[in-house]
N, C-alpha and C positions, 0 to 999 in steps of 0.2 A: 700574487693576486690580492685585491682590497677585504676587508670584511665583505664587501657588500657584495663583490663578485662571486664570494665563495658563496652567500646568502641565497644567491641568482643561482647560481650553479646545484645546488644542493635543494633547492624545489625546483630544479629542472628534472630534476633525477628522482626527486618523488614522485612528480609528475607522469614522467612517463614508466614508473612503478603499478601506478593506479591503473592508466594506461591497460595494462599487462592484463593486470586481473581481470579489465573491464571485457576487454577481446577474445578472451577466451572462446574458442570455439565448443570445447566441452565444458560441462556446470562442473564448478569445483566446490568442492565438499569444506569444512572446515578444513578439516585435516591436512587438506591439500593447500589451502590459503597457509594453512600454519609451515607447511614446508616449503613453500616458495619463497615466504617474508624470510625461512629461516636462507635460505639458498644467495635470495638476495641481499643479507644485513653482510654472509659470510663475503660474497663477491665484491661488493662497497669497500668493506674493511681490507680485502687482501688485493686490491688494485686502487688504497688511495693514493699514492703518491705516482701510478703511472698516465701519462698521456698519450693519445694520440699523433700522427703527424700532423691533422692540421687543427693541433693545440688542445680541443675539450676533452674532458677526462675520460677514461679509457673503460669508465665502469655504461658508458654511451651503448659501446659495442656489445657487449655481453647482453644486453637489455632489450639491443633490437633484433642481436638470435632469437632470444626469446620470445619476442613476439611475432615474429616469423612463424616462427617453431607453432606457436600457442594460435593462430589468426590465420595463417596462411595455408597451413599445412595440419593444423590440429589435436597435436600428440597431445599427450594425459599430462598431469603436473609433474610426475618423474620427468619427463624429458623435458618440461621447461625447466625445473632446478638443474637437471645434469647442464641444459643450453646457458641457463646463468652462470655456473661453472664453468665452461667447458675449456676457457683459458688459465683456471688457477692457480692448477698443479703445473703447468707446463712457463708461468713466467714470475710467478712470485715463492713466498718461501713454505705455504702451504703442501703438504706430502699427501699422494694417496692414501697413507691410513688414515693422515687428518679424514678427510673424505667422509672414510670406509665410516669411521666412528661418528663423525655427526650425521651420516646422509643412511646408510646403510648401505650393502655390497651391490646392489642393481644400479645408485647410480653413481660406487665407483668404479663399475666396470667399464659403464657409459665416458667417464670423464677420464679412464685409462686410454682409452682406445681412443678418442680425441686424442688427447696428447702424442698416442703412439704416431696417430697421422701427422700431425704438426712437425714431430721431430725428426721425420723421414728429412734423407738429405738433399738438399735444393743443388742440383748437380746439374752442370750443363751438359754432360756424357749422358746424350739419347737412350742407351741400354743400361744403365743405372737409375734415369729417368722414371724407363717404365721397369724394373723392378721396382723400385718407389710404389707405382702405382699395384702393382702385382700384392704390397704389401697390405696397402689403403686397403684392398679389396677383401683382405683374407677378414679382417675387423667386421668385415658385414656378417659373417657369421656367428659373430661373439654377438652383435643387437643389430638389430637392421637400423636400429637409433642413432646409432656412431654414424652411418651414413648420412642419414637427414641432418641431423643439427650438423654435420660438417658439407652440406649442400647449403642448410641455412645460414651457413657461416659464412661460404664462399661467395655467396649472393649479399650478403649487408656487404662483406669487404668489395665489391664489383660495384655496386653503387655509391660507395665512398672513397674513388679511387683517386679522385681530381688532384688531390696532394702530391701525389706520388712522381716520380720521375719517368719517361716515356717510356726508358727501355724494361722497368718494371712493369709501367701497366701493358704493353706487348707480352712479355712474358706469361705475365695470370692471365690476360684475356684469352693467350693462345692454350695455354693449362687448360681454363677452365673452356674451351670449346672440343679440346681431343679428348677430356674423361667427364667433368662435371655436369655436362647438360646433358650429354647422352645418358649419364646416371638417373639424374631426375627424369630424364623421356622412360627411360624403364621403371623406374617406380610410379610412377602414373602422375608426378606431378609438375602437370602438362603445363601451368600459369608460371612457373619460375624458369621451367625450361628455357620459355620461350623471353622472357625477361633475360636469364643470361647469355643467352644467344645474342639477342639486342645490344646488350652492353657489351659482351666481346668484342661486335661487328665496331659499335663507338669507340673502340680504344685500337683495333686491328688496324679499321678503314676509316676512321673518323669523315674524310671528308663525302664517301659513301653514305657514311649513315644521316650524316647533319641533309644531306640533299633532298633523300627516301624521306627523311621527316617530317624536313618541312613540306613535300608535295603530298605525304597522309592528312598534313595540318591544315594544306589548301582546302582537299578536296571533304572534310569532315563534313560544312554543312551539305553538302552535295550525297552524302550516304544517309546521313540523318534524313536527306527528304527521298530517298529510294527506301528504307526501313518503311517511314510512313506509307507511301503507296505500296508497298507490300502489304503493309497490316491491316488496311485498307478496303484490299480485295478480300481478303479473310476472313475478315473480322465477323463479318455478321455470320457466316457457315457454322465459325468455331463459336462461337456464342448461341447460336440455334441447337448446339449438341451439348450445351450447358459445361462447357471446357473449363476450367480455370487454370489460365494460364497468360503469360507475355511473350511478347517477340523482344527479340533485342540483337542488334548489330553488333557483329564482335570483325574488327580491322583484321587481318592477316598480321602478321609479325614484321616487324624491318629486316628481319632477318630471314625470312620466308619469300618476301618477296623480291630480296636483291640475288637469292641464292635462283629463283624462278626466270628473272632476268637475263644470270649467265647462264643457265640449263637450257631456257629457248633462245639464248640470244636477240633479246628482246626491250624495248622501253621502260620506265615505269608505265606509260599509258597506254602500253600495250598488253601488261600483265591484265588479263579481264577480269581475274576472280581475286580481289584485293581483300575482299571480305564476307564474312559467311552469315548467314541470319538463322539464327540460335533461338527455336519454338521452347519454352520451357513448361511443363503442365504438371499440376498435384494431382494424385494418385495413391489410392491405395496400391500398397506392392503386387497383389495379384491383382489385379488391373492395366497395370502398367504396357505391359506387352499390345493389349488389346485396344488401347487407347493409342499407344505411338503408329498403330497401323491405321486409326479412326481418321489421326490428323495428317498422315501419308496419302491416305484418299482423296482428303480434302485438298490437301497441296495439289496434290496432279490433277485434281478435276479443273485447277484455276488456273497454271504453268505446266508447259511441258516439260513432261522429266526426258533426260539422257540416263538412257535405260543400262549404257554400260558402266553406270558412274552411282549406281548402288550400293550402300555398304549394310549389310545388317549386323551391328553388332550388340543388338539385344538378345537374337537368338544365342549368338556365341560370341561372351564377351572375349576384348582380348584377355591374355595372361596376364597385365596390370590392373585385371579390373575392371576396364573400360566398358560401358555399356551405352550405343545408342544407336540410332539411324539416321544415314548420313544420304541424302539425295540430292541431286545436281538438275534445276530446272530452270527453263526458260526465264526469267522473271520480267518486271516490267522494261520497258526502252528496250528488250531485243537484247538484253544482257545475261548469260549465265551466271546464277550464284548457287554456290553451296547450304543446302539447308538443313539445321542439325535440329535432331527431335531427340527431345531427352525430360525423362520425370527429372522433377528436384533430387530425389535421390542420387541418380543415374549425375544429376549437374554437381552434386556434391563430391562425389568419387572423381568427376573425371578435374575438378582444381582441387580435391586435396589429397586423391590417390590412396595413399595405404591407409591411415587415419581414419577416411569416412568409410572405404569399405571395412575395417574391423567394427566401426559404428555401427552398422546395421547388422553383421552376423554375429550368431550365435551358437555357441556350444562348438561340436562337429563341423559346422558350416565356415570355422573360421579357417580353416586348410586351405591355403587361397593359391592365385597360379603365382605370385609373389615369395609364398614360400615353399613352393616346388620349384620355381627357379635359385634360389637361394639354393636349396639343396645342392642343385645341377651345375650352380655355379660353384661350391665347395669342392667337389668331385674335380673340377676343372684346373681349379688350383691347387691341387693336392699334388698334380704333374709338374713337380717341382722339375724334373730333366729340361722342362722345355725350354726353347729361347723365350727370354720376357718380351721383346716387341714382338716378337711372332703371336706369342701370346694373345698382349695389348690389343694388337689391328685385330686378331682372330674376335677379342671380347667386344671392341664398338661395335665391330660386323654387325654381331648376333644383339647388342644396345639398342643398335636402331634398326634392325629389320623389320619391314614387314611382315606380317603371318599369314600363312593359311591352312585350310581348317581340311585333316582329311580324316577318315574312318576306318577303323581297324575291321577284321574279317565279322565281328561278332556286333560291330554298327558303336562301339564307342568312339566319342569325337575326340581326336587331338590337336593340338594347337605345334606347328612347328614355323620355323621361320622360312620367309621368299626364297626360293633356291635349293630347298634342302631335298634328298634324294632319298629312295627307298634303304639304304642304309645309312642315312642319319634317322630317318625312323626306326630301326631294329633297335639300334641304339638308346633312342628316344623310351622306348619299351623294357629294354633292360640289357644293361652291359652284354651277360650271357649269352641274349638274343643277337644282341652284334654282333660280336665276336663268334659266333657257328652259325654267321647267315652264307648262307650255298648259291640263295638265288630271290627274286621278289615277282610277285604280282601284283600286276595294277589293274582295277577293274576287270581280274579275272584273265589277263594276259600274262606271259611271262615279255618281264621288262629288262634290260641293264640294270645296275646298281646304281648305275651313276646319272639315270635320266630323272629331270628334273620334274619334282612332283606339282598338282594344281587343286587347288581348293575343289573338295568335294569327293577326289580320287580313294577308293576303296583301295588300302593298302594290307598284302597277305607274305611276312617271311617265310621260305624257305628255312631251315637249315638243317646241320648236319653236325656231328660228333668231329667227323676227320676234318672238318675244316679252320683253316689256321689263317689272320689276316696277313696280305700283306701289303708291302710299302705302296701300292698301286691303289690302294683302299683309302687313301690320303687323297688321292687326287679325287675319288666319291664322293666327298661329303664336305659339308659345308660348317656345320656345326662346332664350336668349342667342344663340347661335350665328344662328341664322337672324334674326332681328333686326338683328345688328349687318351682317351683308350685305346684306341688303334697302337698310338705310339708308344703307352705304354706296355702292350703288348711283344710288340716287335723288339724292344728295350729287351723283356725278358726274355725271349726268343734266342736275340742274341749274346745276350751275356751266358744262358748256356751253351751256347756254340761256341761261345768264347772259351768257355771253361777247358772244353775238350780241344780246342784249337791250342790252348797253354799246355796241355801233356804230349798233344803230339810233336810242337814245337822243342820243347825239353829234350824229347827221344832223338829228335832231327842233327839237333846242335852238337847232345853227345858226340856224336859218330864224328863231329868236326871237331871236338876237343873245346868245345868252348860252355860255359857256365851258362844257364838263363837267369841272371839276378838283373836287379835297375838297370846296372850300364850297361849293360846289352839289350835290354827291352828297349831305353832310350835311343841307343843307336840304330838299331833295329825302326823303331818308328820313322827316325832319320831317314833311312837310307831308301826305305819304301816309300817315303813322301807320306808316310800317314800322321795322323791328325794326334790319337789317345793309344794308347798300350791295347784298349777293346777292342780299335780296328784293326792291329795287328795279330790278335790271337782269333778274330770272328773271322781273319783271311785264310788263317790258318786252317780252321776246323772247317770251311768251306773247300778249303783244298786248293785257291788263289795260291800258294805263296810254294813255289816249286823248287828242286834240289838242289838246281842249277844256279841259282837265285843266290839261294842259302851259303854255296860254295863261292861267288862272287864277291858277297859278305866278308866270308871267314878269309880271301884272300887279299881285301881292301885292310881289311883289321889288323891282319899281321904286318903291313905295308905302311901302315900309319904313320910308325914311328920313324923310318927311314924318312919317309918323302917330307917327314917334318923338320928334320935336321936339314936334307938338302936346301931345302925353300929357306932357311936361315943361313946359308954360308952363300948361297946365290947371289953376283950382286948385279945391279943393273946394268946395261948398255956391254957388258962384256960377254954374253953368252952371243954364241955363233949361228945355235938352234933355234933362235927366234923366229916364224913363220909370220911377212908380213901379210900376206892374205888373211891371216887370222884376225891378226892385231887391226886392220881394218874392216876388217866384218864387224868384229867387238864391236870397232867402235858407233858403229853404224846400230847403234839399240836406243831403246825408250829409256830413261834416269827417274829414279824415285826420290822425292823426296829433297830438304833442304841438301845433303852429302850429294845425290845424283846418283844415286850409287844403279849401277846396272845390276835389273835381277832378273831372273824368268819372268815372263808373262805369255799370256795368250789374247788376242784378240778376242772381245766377246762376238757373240752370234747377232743381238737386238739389233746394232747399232751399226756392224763392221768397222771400226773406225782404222785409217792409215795415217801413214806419216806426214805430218803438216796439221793434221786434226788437232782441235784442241780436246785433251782429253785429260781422264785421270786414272788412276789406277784404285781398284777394289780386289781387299782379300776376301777369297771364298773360301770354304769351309773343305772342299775335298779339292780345287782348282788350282790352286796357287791364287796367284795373280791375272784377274782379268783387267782388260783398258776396256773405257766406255768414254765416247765421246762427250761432252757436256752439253749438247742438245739430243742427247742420247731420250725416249722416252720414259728410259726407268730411272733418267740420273737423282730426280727428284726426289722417289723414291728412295733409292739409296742415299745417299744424302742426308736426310731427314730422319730417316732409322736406324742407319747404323755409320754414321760421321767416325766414331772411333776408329774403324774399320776400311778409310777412305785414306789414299796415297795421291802427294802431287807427283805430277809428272810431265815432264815435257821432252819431244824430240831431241836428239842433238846432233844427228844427221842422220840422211834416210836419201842416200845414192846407190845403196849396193843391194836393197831389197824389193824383191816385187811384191804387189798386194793384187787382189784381184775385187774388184768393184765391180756394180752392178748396176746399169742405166736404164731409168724408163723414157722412152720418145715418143712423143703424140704427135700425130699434124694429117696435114693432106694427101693421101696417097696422089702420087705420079708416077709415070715409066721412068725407069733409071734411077728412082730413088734410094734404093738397097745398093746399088754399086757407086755413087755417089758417096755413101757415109763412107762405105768399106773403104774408097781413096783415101779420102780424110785422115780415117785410121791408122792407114797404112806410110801415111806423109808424116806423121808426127814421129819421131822419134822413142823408142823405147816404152813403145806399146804394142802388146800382143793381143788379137782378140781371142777371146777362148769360146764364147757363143754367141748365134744372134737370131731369133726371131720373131717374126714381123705379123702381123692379125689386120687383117684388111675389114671395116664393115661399113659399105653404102660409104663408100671416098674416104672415110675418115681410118688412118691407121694408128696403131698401136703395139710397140716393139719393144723386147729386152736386149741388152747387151751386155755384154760377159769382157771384160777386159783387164788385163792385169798392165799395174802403173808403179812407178817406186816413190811417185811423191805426191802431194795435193797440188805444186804447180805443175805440174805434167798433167794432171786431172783436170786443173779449171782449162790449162788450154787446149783441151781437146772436146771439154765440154762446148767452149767459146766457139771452135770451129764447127763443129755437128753445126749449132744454131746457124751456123750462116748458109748451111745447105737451105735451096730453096725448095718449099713442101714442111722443115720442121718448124713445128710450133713451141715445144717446149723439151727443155731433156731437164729428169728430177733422177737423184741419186738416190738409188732405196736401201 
């Protein structure tokens, strides 16, 4: 670079220095100015020789964390020094003590735990993936800071991604859509959310989003003049009540409205509610409640509301904070829109979430539902046992739930999420309470555990001393939280059954002359098809694992070494005892894998797939090997979660086995119809029917059919033939 460029470059970077200070959302003190300048002269000097990919210098990026951080979102000047930071120690030759000593320990714990996240490993292995994130997670309870400024961070990097090569920005877009946004939707901050959602959708769907855009960018002056005649009607009512307050039109997301699209199967122009009109009024704090219902009167006495499309969440904000009322009315042209009523405070909190609610409380009052979920979430991942994606999917669930609001026996309100059951409430209450719930009441009824609860429901536990969960208590509840107890539980459970399952096993073997050390426990696992040494000794003390069993064992084991020696002096094509019906059964199996190698499997249940299917093969945990077809409904699923875990596999002949499939048939009922197919049936060759029947209503029938085939061309052509019976409409394979 020139003198002059670096001259240009170096009040560019003052520039947007000044910038920084100017934006601040909260007033900085000296003091606070003297540790940012100090933050910022350190970040300058320890990133000047690095750049960017596309090219300006790298101290860019650290600066517009910072004013994210500082503008957007709000945090104090520690977390803009730590966000000026927050790359130092992790790419140049600065060390956390450096840190520790110029900054003091709060913000190098902040720019520790940056780092830690940064240095997590970029692994294309799904289940390493989300350990990665399992790890991201635990750092939120060292500062909820480490969070934000690496939300901050991942939002400047999403908006300066144009440099990058495709299969990277796929990559982060799709990162940052499974944990980032749903992050910021839980910490209340609702404007950057909905910014990296957008930006995901532009590097995911690009030609999606460029479309949605420009048909937002059409229709702008067309909202601008629906805003006006809304304000319009209003204006003089809210002005006669001496209001002080504006209307203002806020668009729907790109990313809202494409997702509305595929959910009703629908146009852009057909999406009716594209944007919402956002009432905002000053208020003193105790006022405020009694004014957002002044200007709800007002609204409804000029548009009709949709009385089911109510939200109060002033009375009961959610657990981010969130506070206002949200109404859905008629408005002008005969159009629904959504209409939000919120003081300026109430509009502060809901775009900068944690920040602006610490801003207003005090003392005691700062105990927020933000850091009761923190809590709930440390609890969660303390259950290191668990599977990480199991985990993962378990934490977006509860990221983006909806909530609702029910009341314990004594009228205090809880907040739980959409779905959750009278024992994820015990839970909710207190592990203890979980864990010895007997039974529940709702509204004074006794209810299941597992019926799903609804805003406003009086909820009352049972419980009891003798009572112990079990594994069926998993399928009750919806909640991380009450999950990872449960299964922590049943963990303990069985590891003492295990225990005692290990001394009766010891006693057993004696009596057969054999040791219980490793190479018999490992054999042992072997031979019972189990999974860990715990389900061999938890089979044990449950009394699974019988004498007979045991003596099978001990006379395989002694047998070993003989049929080892045979099987090496064996040679081929000379044994006499060869059974060809065997040798062609063999061969007639599913192959794994590049080798092909023939192993156990079993067909799964979702999908039934037969031979001809295209399919693959997946390891289960207690199963062995199941096949699932690849337009199976959960192939996705699997796939996407546990890819390590996934085997090729293809037919390599499928003559000598039958499969039994299952046909649905629709059409017109006629006389002779039923013995018409049954010929069909019975003309094709090397099919059996095994059931069939038939529902008649007002002419129109509908039938199942049971039949076993050994191959998918033996299947299509019998499907081909049914159709040509006159009366069917359609045959679909379920």
């Amino acid at each position: 670079m020139t003198e002059e460029e670096i001259e240009l470059e170096n009040a560019a970077i003052a520039k947007e220095y000044r910038k920084l200070l100017r934006i601040s959302y909260q007033s900085l003190s000296k003091e606070d100015k003297k540790l940012i300048r100090l933050a910022f002269n350190t970040a300058v000097d320890a990133h000047k020789e690095q750049r960017r990919k596309s090219g300006e210098a790298y101290i860019f990026h650290p600066i517009a964390v910072a004013k994210i951080v500082a503008a957007e979102i709000g945090l104090d000047a520690t977390s803009i020094a730590a966000a000026l930071l927050h790359d130092v120690v992790e790419d140049t030759e600065f060390t956390l003590a450096d840190i520790e000593q110029l900054f003091g320990e709060t913000i190098a714990r902040i720019v520790d735990g940056l780092t830690k996240i940064s240095n997590l490993k970029q692994e294309k292995d799904v289940s390493l993936q989300a350990e990665n994130f399992r790890k991201m997670l635990l750092t939120l309870n060292e500062d909820v800071r480490v969070i934000i400024i690496k939300i901050a961070d991942r939002l400047h990097n999403m908006q300066t991604m144009d440099s990058m090569p495709q299969h990277k920005q796929v990559k982060i877009a799709s990162e940052t859509l499974f944990i980032y946004a749903p992050l910021a939707h839980r910490i209340g901050l609702y404007n950057i959310k909905t910014e990296l959602e957008d930006l995901s959708l532009k590097y995911t769907e690009p030609d999606v989003y460029s479309d949605i855009a420009d048909k937002i960018e059409e229709t702008k002056e067309e909202q601008k003049a629906y805003i006006k005649a809304f304000n319009n009607t209003l204006r003089d009512c809210l002005d006669n009540e001496k209001l002080d307050y504006e209307i203002k039109g806020r668009p729907k997301s790109i990313y809202s409205i494409r997702r509305k699209m595929l959910a009703q199967n629908v146009t852009f122009d057909e999406v009716y509610d594209k944007f919402a009109v956002r009432i905002i009024y000053k208020s003193a704090y105790e006022h405020e409640k009694f004014l957002a219902w002044k200007i709800y009167s007002i609204v409804t006495d000029h548009f009709r509301p949709n009385p089911v499309r109510l939200r109060d969440w002033i009375s009961s904000p959610k657990s981010t904070g969130y506070e206002a009322l949200h109404i859905t009315v008629m408005g002008p042209k005969g159009r629904w829109v959504e209409v939000q009523i919120r003081s300026e405070r109430m509009n502060e909190i809901a775009e900068k979430g944690y920040a602006a609610h610490y801003k207003y409380k005090q003392g005691s009052e700062k105990e927020t539902g933000l850091d009761e979920w923190l809590n709930r979430l440390q609890e969660a991942l303390e259950n290191q046992d668990s599977n990480a994606v199991d985990f993962v999917e378990e934490f977006k669930l509860n990221l983006y739930a909806k909530e609702i609001f029910v009341f314990t026996p004594k009228g205090d309100l809880k907040s739980l999420p959409k779905g959750a059951t009278p024992l994820d409430f015990a839970f909710h209450i207190h592990t203890e309470v979980g864990l010895k719930t007997r039974g529940a009441k709702v509204n004074g009824k006794l209810v299941p555990l597992s019926r799903e609860l609804k805003s406003g429901d009086q909820v009352e536990i049972i419980t009891s001393e003798k009572i112990k969960p079990t594994a069926n208590w998993l399928d009750y509840v919806t909640t991380a939280r009450a999950k990872s107890k449960i299964k922590n539980s049943l963990n303990e459970e069985r590891k003492l059954i295990g225990q005692e399952g290990k001394e009766i096993l010891t006693r057993k073997l004696r009596q057969l002359k054999i040791a219980l050390d490793e190479k018999t426990v490992n054999e042992l696992v072997n031979f019972f098809g189990l999974k860990t040494s715990l389900d061999l000794f938890y089979r044990a003390g449950i009394g699974n694992i019988d004498n007979q069993k045991l003596k099978e064992y001990a006379a395989q084991r002694s047998n070993t070494l003989i049929n080892f020696f045979k099987k090496r002096i064996r040679r081929p094509g000379n044994d006499p005892q060869i059974n060809k019906e065997e040798v062609t059964h063999n061969y007639d199996q599913l192959v794994f894998g590049k080798e092909e190698e023939k192993l156990d499997y079993k067909p799964s249940n979702c999908c039934n797939p037969i031979p001809g299917d295209e399919v693959f093969g997946f390891v289960t945990v207690n199963d062995g090997i199941k096949i699932h077809k690849y337009n199976c409904p959960n192939a996705v699923s699997l796939q996407a979660n546990y890819a390590y875990r996934i085997m090729k596999a293809k037919w390599i002949d499928s003559s000598q086995q039958e499969f039994m499939v299952e046909l649905e048939l629709t059409g017109i009922d006629k006389i002779g119809l039923l013995n018409d197919v049954t010929k069909v049936i019975s003309n094709i060759m090397h099919v059996n029917m095994r059931k069939l029947n038939f529902d008649t209503d007002d002419g129109i029938f509908k039938g199942n059919l049971t039949v076993m085939v050994k191959n998918k061309k033996t299947l299509n052509k019998l499907v081909e033939n049914i159709k040509k019976v006159n009366g069917i409409d359609k045959v679909n394979r379920l």
